[in-house]
C-alpha positions in Angstrom: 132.7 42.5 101.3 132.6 46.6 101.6 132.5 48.0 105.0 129.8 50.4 105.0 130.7 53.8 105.5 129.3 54.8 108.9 131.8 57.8 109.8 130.4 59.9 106.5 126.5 59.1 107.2 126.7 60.6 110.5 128.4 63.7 109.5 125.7 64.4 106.7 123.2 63.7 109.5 124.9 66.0 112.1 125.0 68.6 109.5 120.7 68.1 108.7 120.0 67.9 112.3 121.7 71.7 112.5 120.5 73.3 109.7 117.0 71.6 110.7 117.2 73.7 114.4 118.9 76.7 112.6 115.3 76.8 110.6 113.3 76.2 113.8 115.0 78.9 115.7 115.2 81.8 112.9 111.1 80.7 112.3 110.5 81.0 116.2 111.8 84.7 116.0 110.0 85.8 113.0 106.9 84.1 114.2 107.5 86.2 117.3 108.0 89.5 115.8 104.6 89.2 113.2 102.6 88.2 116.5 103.9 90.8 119.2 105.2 93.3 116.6 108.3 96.1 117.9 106.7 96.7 121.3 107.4 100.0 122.6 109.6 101.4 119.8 107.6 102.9 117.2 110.4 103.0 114.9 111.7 99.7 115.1 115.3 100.2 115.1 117.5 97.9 116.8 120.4 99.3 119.3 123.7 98.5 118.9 126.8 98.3 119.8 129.7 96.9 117.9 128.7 93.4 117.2 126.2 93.2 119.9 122.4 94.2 118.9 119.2 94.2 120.9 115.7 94.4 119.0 114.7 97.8 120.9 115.2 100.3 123.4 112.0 99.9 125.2 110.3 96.2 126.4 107.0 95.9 128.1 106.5 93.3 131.2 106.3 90.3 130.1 108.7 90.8 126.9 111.7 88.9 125.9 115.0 91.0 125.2 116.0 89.7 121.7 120.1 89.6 121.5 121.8 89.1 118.0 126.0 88.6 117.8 127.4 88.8 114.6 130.8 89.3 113.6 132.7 88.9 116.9 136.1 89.0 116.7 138.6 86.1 118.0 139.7 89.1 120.6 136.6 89.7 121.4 136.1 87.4 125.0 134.2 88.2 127.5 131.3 87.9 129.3 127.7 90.0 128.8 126.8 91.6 132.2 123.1 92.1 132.1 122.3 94.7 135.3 118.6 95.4 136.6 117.4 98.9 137.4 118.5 98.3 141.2 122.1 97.8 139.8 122.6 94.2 140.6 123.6 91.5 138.0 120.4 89.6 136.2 122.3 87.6 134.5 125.7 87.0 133.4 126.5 85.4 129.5 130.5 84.3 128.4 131.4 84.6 124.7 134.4 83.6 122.7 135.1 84.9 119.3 137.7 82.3 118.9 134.8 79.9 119.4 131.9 81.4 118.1 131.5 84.3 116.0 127.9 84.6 116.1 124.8 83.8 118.0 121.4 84.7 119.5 120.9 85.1 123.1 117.4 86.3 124.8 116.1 86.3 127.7 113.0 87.5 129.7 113.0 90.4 133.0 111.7 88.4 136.0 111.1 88.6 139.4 113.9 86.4 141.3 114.3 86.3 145.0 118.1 85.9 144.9 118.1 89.4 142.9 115.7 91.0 144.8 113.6 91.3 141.8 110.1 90.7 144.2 107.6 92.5 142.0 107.1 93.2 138.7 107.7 96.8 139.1 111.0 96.2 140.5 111.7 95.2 136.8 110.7 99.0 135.0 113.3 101.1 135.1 116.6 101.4 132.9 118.5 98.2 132.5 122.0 97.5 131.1 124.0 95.2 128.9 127.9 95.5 129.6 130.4 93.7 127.4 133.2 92.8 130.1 136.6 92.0 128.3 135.9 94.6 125.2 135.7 98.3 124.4 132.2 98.3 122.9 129.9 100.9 124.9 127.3 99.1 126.7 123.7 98.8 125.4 121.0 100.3 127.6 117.3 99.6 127.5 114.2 100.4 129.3 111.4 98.0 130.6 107.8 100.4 131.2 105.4 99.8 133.5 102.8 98.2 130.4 102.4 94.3 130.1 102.3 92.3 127.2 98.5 91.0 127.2 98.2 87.6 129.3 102.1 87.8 131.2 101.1 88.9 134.5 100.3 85.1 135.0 104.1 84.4 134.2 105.3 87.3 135.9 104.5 87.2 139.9 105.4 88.8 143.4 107.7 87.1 145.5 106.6 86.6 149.3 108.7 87.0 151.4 111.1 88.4 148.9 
């Protein structure tokens, strides 16, 4: 009697499940851009900086920062320092050429009490992304003082901040 051949099934499934969310994720983001469009940059170019990319140079309240990697190097390691227009660290994201060569990463400007973040115009101003561990220039961006229709519900003051 054959021994049925497990070890190979699960594979081909662990390789369907992947490409299955690879689909889901790349149709989330082009979903997203045909609904909300390049807001705030009229010409719809993306900034870059080596193999780092944002979607634009200008975000709204209430919009999420769209990151694309491609083409790290296995030198490039790191972390991505994301700093708020007060200066402090928003967020902090490690990546590993070695380990990953390419990936999305995005994230939304919010108020946070442990940033002292308390209002929603703490968030316009000039924010930066730094690539700690590389030599790429870091990316720059501005969030205005315009919300994306229906976001101030997502997108409150902090008391006490």
């Amino acid at each position: 009697m054959k021994k049925p051949r497990s070890g190979k099934k699960k594979n081909a499934m662990g390789a369907i499940i992947g490409v299955i969310v690879l689909v889901a994720v790349s149709a989330g983001v082009i979903y997203y851009y045909n609904q909300h469009g390049t807001s705030g940059n009229p010409t719809g170019k993306w900034v870059t900086s080596g193999p780092f990319s944002i979607t634009n140079s200008t975000f709204r309240l209430g919009d999420n920062v769209f990151m694309v990697v491609t083409g790290l190097k296995p030198t490039d390691v790191g972390k991505m320092i994301i700093q708020d227009p007060k200066g402090g660290i928003f967020s902090q994201v490690p990546f590993n050429g070695t380990e990953k060569s390419d990936f999305n990463y995005f994230f939304k400007p919010n108020t946070e009490r442990i940033e002292k973040l308390c209002t929603p115009q703490d968030l316009v101003g000039n924010w930066t992304i730094e690539f700690q561990g590389t030599s790429y220039n870091p990316i720059s961006f501005r969030v205005i003082n315009e919300w994306v229709p229906g976001s101030q519900a997502e997108i409150k003051a902090i008391n006490p901040c």
